[in-house]
C-alpha positions as CSV (number, residue, x, y, z in Angstrom):
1,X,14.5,-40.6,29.0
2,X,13.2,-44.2,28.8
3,X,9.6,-44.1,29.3
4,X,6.6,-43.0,31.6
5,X,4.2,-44.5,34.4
6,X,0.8,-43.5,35.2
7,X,-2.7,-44.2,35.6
8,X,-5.8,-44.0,32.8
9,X,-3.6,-42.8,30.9
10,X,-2.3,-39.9,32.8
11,X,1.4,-39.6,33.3
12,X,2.6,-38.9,36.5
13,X,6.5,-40.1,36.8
14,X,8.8,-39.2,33.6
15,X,11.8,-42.3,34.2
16,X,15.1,-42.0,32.7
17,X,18.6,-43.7,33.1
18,X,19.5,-41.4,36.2
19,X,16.4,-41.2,38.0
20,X,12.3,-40.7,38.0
21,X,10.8,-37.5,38.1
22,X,6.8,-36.8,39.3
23,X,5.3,-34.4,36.7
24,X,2.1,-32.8,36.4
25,X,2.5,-32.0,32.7
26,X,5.1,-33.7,30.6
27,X,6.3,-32.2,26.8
28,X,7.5,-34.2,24.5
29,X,9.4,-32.7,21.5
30,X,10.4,-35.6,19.4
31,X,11.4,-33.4,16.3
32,X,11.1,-34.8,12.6
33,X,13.3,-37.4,10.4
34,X,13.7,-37.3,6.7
35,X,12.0,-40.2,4.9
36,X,14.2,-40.1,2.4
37,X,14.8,-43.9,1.8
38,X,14.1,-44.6,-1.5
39,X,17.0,-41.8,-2.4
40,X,19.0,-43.5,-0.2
41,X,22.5,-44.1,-2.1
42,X,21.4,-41.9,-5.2
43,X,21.7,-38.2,-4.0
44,X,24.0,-36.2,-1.9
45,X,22.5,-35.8,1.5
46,X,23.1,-35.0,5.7
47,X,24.3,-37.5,7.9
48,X,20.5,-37.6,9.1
49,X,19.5,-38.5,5.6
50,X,17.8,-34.9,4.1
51,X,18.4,-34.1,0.6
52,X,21.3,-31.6,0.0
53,X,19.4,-29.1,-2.3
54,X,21.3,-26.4,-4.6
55,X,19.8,-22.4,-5.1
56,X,17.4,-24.3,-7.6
57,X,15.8,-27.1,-5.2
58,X,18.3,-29.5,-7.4
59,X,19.7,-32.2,-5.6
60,X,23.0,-33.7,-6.8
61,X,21.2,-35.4,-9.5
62,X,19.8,-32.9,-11.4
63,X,17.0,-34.5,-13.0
64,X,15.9,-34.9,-9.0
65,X,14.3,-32.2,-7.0
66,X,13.3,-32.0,-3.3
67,X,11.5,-29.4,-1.0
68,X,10.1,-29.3,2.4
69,X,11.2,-32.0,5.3
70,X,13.0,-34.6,3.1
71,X,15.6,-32.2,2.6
72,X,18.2,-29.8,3.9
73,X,18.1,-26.1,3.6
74,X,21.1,-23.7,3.2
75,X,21.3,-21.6,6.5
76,X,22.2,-17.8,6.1
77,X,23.2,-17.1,9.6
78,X,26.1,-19.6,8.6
79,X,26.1,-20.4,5.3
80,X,25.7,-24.0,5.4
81,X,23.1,-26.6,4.6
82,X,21.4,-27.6,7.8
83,X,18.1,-29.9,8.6
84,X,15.2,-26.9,9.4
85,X,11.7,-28.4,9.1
86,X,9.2,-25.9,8.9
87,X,6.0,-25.4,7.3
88,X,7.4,-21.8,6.2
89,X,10.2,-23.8,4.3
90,X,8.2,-26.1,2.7
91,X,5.8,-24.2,1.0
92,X,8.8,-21.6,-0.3
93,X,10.7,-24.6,-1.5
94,X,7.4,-26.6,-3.1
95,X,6.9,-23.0,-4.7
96,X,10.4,-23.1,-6.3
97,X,10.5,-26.5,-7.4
98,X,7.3,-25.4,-9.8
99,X,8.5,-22.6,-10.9
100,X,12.3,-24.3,-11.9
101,X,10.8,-27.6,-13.6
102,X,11.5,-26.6,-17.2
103,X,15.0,-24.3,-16.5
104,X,17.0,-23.2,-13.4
105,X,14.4,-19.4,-12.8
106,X,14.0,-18.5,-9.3
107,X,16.9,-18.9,-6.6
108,X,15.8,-20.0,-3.0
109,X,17.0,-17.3,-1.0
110,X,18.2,-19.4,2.1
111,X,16.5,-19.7,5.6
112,X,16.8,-18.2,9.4
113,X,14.5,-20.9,10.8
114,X,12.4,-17.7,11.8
115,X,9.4,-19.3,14.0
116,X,7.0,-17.9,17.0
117,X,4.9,-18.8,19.6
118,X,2.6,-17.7,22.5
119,X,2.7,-19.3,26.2
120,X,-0.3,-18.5,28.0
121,X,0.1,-14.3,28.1
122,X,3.6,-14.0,26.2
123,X,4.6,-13.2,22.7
124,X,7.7,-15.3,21.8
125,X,9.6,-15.3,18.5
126,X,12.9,-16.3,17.2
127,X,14.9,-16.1,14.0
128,X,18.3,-17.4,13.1
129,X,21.1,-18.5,15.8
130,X,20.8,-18.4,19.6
131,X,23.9,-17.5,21.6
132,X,24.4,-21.0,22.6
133,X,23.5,-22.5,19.3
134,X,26.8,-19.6,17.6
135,X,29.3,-20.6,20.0
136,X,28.7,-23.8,19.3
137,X,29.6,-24.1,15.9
138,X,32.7,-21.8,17.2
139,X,31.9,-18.6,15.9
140,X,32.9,-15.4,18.1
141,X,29.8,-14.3,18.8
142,X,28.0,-11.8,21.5
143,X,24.6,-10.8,22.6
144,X,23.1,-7.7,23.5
145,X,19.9,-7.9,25.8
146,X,17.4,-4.9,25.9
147,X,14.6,-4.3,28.2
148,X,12.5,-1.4,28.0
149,X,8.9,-0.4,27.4
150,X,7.5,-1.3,23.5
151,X,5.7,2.4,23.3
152,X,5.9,5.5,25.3
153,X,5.0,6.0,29.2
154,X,2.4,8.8,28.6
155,X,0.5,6.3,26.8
156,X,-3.1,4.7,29.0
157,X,-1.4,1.3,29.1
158,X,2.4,0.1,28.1
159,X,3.7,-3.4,28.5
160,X,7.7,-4.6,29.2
161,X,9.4,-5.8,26.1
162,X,12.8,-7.8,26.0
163,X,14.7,-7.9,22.5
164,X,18.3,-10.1,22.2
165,X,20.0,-9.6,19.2
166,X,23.1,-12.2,18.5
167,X,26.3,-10.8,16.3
168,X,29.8,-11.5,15.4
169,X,32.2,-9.8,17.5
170,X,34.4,-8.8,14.3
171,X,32.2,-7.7,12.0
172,X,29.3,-7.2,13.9
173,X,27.0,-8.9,11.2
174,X,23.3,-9.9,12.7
175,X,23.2,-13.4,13.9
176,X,19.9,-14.3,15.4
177,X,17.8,-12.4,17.2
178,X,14.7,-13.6,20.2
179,X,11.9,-11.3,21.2
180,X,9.5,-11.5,24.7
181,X,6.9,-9.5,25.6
182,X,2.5,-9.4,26.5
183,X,2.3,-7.0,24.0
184,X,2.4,-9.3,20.6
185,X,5.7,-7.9,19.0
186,X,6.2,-10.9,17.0
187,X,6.3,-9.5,13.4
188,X,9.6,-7.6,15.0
189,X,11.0,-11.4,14.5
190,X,10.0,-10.9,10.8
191,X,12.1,-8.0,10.4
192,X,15.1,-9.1,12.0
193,X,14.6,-12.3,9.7
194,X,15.0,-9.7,7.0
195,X,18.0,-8.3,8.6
196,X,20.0,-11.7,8.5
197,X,18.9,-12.1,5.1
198,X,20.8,-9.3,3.9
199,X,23.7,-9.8,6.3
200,X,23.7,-6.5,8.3
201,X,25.5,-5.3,10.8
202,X,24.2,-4.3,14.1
203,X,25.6,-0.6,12.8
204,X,23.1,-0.6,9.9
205,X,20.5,-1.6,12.6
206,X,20.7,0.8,15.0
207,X,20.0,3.9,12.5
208,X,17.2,1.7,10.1
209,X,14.7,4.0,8.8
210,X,11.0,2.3,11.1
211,X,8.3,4.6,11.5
212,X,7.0,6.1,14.9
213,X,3.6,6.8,16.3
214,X,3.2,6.5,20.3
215,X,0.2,4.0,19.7
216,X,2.5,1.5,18.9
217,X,6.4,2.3,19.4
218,X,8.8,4.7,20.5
219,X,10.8,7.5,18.6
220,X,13.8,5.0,18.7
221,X,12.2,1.8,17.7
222,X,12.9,-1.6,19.8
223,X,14.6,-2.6,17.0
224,X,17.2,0.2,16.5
225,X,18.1,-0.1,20.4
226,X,19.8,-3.0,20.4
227,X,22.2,-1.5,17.5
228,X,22.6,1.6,19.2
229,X,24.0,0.2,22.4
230,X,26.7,-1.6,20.5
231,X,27.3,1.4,18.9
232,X,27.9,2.9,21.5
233,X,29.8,0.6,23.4
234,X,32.5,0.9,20.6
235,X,32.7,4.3,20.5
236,X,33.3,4.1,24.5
237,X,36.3,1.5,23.9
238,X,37.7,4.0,21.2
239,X,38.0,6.7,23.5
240,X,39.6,5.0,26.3
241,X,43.5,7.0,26.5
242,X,45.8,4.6,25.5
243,X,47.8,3.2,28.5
244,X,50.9,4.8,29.2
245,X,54.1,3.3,28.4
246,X,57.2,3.4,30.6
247,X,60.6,2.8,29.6
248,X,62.8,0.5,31.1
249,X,66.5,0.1,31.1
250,X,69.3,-1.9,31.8
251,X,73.3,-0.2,31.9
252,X,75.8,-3.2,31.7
253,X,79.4,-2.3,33.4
């Protein structure tokens, strides 16, 4: 994008290098940039310029500490530091800096970037990696998409709810996970957060002890079904018979 035209200030053509494109609502998402320039030089940081942080807000001098936007967070869905700027992460990290002033006391448990939103009548939330974002960083990872009714049928009213939980083929560990529904099912998000956090498997997920009452879910939660597909899946590929093998030979006069 290189710029916009309009009228009183209105925008009504979006231009870029390839071509111009008549809007009648443009978004811009600009994102944020560490101000981190008068560490420049002095501390370890990303190629974008956060602070690189250790479990105690530390950065690589230790008589230094840094929290919030100017620095980098460690990311459990991979392990690594990574540039998250979130009002969630700030105020955990400001919170940890206190508290480890005088001596190393309270570890910073890591991030899943866990954030949510609502678009005119949908619930949206997301925590830790999308499919796209795991494959690009070369992982082996799959999806599993559910669709199904957030609370029984008998119930006076019931809304559509779509859950996506991302794992690692291998081990099946918990990823990321994106929820969609009317019904606000956003704390789900929360959960799954909590999942990633620990590092479980989409095993441990399907049979995770969640309550039920038909007001607000079913006897298998939406959070369990997602797990229990996969679970199944696997046991389906076990039982497949073992393809038969036929000999071959060869007689040499």
């Amino acid at each position: 994008m290189t710029g916009f035209e309009g009228k009183d200030g209105v925008v009504t053509t979006v231009v870029t290098n390839d071509d111009e494109y008549v809007a009648d609502l443009v978004v811009l998402c600009i994102g944020f940039r560490p101000n981190t320039q008068l560490l420049q030089g002095q501390v370890d940081t990303l190629p974008n310029g956060a602070s690189i942080v250790d479990e105690y807000m530390h950065t690589s001098d230790p008589d230094i500490f840094a929290a919030g936007d100017s620095c980098a967070v460690r990311y459990n869905p991979t392990g690594e530091q990574a540039y998250i700027p979130l009002a969630t992460n700030a105020v955990r990290m400001g919170s940890l800096v206190a508290r480890n002033l005088l001596k190393p006391t309270v570890k910073y448990l890591g991030t899943q970037g866990t954030s949510a939103i609502k678009i005119y009548d949908l619930h949206i939330a997301s925590t830790g990696m999308t499919e796209a974002a795991a494959l690009a960083t070369g992982m082996n990872a799959k999806s599993i998409v559910v669709e199904q009714n957030y609370r029984p049928e008998f119930m006076p009213s019931y809304e559509k709810a779509m859950l996506k939980v991302v794992y690692e083929e291998e081990s099946k560990r918990i990823l990321g996970a994106q929820v969609l529904s009317k019904a606000d099912l956003t704390q789900s998000i929360n959960t799954m957060s909590v999942c990633i956090q620990n590092r479980m498997t989409m095993e441990e997920l399907a049979y995770v002890d969640f309550f039920f009452q038909p007001h607000y879910n079913k006897p298998w939660n939406l959070l369990n079904a997602p797990g229990l597909e996969v679970v199944q899946d696997e046991r389906l590929i076990k039982k497949q018979p073992s393809p038969r093998r036929v000999g071959l030979g060869c007689f040499f006069l």
